[in-house]
MIMILUM-435795 format. One line per field, with one value per residue: residue number from 1; residue in three letters; z, x, y of N, C-alpha, C in turn. Coordinates in nm, 3 decimals. Layout:
N
nr	[NUM; ...]
rest	[ALA; ...]
n_pz	[Z; ...]
n_px	[X; ...]
n_py	[Y; ...]
ca_pz	[Z; ...]
ca_px	[X; ...]
ca_py	[Y; ...]
c_pz	[Z; ...]
c_px	[X; ...]
c_py	[Y; ...]
END
This chain:
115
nr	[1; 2; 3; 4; 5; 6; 7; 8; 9; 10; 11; 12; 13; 14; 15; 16; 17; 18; 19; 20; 21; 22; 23; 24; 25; 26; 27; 28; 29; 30; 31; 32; 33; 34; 35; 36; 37; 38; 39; 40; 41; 42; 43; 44; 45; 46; 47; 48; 49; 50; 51; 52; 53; 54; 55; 56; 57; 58; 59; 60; 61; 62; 63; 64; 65; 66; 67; 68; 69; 70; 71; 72; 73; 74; 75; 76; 77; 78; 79; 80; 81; 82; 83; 84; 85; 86; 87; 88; 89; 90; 91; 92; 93; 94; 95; 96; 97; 98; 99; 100; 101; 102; 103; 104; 105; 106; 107; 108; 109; 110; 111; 112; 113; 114; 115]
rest	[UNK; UNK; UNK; UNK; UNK; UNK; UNK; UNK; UNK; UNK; UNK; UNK; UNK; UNK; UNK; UNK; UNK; UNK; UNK; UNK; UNK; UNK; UNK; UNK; UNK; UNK; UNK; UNK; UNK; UNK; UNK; UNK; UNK; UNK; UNK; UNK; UNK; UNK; UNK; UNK; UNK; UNK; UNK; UNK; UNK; UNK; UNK; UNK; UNK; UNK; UNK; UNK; UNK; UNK; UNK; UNK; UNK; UNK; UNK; UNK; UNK; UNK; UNK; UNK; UNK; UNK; UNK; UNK; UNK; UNK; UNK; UNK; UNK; UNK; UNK; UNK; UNK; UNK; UNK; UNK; UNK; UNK; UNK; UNK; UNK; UNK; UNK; UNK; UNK; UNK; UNK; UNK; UNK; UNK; UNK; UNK; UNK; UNK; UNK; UNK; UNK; UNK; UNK; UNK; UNK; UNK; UNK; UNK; UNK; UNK; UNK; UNK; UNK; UNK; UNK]
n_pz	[0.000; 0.069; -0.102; -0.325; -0.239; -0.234; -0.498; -0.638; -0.555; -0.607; -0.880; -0.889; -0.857; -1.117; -1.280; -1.257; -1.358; -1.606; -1.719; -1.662; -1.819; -2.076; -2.096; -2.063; -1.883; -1.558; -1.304; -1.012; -1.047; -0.796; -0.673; -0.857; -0.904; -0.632; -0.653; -0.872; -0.700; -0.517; -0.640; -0.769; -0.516; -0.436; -0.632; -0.639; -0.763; -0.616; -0.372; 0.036; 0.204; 0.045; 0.015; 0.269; 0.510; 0.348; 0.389; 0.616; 0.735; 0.541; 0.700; 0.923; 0.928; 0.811; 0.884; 0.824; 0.580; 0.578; 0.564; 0.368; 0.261; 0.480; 0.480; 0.184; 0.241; 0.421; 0.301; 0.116; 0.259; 0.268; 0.044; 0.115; 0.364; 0.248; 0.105; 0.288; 0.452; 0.265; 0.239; 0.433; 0.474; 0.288; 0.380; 0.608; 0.512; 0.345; 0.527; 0.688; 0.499; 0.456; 0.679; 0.668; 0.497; 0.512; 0.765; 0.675; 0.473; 0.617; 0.776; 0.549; 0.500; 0.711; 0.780; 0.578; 0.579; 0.839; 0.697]
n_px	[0.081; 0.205; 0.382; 0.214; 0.093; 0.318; 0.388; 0.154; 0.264; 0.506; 0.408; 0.301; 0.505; 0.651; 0.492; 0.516; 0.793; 0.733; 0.586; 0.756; 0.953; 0.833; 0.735; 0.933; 0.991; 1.175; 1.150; 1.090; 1.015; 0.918; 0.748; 0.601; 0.467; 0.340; 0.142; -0.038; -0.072; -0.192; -0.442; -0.542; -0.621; -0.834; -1.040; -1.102; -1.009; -0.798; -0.780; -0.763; -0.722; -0.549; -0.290; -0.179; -0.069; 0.198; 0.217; 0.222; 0.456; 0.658; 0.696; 0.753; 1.030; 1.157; 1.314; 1.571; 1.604; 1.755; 1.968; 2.194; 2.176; 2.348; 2.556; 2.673; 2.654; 2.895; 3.123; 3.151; 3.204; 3.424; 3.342; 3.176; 3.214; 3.421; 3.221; 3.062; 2.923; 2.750; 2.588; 2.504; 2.367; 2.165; 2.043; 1.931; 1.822; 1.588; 1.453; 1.313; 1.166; 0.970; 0.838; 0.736; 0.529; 0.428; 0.254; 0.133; -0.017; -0.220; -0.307; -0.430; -0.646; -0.763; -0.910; -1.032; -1.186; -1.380; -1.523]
n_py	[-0.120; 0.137; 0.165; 0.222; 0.481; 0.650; 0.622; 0.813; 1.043; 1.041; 1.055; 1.306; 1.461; 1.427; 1.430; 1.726; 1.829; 1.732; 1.921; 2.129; 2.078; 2.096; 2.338; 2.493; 2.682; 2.868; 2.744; 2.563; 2.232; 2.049; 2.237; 2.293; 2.002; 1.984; 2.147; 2.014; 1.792; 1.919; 2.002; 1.782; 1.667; 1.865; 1.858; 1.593; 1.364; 1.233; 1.096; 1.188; 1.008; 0.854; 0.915; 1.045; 0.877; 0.805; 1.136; 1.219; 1.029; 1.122; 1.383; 1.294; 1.254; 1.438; 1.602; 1.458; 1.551; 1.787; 1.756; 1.653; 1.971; 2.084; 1.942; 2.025; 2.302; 2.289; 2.176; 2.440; 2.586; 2.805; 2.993; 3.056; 3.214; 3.389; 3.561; 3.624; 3.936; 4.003; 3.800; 3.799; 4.076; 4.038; 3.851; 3.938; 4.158; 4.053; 3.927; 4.081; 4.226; 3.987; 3.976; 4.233; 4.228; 4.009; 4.100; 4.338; 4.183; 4.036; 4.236; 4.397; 4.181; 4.059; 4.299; 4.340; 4.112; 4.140; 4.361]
ca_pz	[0.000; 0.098; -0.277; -0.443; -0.205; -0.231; -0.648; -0.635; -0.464; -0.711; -0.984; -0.915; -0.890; -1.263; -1.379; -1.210; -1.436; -1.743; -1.787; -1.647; -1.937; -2.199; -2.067; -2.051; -1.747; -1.466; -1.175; -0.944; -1.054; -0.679; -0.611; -0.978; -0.877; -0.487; -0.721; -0.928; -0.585; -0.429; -0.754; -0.765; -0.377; -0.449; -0.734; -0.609; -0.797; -0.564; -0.192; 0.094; 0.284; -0.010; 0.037; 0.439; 0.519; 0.324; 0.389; 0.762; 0.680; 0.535; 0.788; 1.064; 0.897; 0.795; 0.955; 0.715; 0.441; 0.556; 0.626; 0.250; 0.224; 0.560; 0.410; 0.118; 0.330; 0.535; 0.181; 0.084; 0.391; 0.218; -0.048; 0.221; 0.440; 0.153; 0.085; 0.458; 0.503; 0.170; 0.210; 0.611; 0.483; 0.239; 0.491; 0.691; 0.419; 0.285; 0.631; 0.715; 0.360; 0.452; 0.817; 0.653; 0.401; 0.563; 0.852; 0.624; 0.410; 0.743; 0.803; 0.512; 0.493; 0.863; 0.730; 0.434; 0.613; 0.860; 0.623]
ca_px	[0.000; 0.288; 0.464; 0.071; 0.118; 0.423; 0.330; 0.080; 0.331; 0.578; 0.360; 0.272; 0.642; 0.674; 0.384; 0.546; 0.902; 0.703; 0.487; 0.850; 1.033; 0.735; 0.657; 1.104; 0.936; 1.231; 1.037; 1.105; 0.907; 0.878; 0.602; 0.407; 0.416; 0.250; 0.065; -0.097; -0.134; -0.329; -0.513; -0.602; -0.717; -0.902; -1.131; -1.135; -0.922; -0.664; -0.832; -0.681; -0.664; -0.430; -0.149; -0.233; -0.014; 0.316; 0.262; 0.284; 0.600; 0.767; 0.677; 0.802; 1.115; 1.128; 1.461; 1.656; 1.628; 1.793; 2.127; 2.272; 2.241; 2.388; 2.659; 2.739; 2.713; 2.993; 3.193; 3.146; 3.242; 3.498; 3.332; 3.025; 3.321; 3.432; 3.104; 2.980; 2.847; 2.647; 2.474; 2.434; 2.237; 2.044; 1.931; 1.844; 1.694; 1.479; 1.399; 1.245; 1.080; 0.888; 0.791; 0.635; 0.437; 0.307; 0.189; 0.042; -0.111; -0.259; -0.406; -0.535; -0.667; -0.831; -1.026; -1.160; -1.299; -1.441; -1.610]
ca_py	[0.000; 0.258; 0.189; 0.253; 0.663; 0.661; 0.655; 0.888; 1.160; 1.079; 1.069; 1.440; 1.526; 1.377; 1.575; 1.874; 1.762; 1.720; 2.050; 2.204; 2.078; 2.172; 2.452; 2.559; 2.779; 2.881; 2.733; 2.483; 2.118; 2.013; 2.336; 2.240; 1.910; 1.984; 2.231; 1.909; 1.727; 2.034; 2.016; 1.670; 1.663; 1.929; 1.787; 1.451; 1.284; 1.180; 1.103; 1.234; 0.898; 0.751; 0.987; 1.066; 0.779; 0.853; 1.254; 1.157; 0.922; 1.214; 1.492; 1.273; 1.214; 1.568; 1.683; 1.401; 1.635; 1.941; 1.691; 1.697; 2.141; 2.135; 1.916; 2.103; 2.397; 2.262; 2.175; 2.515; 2.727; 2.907; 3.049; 3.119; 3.261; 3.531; 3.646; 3.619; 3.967; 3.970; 3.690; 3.830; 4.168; 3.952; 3.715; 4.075; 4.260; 3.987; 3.872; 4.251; 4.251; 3.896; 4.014; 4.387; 4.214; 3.912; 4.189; 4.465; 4.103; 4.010; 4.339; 4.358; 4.022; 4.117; 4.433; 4.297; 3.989; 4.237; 4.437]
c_pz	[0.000; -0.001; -0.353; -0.392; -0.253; -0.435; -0.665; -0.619; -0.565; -0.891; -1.023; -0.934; -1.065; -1.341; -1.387; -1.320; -1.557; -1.800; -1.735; -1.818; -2.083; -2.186; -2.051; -1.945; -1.612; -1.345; -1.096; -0.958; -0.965; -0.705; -0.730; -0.930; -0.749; -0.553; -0.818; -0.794; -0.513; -0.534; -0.752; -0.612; -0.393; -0.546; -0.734; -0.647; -0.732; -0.400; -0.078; 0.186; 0.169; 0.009; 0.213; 0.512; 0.492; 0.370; 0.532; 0.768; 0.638; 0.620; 0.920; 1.047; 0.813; 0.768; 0.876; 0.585; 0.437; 0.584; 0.502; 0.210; 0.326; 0.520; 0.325; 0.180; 0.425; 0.413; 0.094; 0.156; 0.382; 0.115; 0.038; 0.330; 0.383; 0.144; 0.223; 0.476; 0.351; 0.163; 0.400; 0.594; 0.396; 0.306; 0.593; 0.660; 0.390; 0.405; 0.715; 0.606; 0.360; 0.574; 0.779; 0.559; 0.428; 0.673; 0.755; 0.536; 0.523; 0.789; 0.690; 0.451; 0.615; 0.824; 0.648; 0.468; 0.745; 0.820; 0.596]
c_px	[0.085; 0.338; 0.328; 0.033; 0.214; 0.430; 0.267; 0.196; 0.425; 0.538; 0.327; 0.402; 0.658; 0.555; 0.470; 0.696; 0.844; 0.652; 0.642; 0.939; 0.935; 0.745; 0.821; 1.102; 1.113; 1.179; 1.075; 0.956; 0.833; 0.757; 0.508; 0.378; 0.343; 0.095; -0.090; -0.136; -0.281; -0.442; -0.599; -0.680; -0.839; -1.054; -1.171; -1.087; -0.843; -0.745; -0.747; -0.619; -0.533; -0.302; -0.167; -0.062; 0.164; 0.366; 0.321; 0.426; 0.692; 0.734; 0.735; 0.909; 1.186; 1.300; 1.590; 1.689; 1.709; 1.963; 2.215; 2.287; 2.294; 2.523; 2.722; 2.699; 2.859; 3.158; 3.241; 3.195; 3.336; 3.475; 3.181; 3.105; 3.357; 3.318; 3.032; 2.874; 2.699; 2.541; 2.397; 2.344; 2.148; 2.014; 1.834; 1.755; 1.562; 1.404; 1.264; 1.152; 0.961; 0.787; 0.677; 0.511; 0.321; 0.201; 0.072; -0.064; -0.231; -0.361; -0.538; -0.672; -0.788; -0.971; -1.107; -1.223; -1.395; -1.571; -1.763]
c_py	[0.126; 0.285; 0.295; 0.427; 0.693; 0.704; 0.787; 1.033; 1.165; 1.091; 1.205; 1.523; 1.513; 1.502; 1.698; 1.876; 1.744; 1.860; 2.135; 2.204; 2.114; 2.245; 2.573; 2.733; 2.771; 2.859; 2.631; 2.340; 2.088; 2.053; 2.286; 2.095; 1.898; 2.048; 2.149; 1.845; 1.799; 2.038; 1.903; 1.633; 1.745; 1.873; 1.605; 1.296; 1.197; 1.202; 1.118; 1.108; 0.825; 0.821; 1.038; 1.001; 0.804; 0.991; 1.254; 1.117; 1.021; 1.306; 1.451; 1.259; 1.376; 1.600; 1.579; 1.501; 1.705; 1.860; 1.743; 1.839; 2.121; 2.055; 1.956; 2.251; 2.423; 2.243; 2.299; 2.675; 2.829; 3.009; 3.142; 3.228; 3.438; 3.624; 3.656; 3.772; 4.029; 3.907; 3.716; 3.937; 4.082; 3.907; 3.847; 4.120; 4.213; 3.944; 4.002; 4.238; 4.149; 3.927; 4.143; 4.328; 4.088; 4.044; 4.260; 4.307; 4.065; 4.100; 4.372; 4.309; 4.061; 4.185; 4.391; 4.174; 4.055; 4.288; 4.339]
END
């Protein structure tokens, strides 16, 4: 049963990998392929109990992922080293820029459900 989710999940990645390479779009496959998942849950296609199971399976297992960037992070520390405070106001700037816009989206998001 876990191969026949486990399908499904990668079957939407593949979608997301096929309309990437038609479509010669700059985008990341992964998101079209969650993008086809959210799509297919949505319309009924794809039931939430058949993928439930695996999404679980990866969410608990989660923290495996981030091992290999933190490895070539660690491979890379000299070139992350040189550029250190570049990539330190970017992480600032953009970090300020996500904080003002979720807020003011929030607000309003707020008001107009309000109204």
């Amino acid at each position: 049963m876990l191969v026949r989710y486990c399908a499904i999940i990668f079957g939407c990645l593949a979608l997301g990998e096929l309309f990437i390479f038609l479509t010669k779009i700059q985008f990341p496959s992964s998101i079209i392929g969650m993008f086809f998942l959210t799509f297919f849950l949505q319309m009924g296609w794809i039931k939430l109990h058949w993928v439930k199971a695996i999404s679980d399976l990866l969410l608990a297992n989660l923290g495996l992922f981030f091992v290999p960037p933190g490895v070539a992070i660690l491979v890379h520390f000299d070139l992350i080293a040189a550029n250190f405070w570049s990539i330190a106001v970017t992480v600032i700037i953009t970090t300020i820029i996500v904080i003002v816009v979720t807020g003011h989206s929030y607000q309003f998001l707020r008001k107009k459900i309000k109204k």
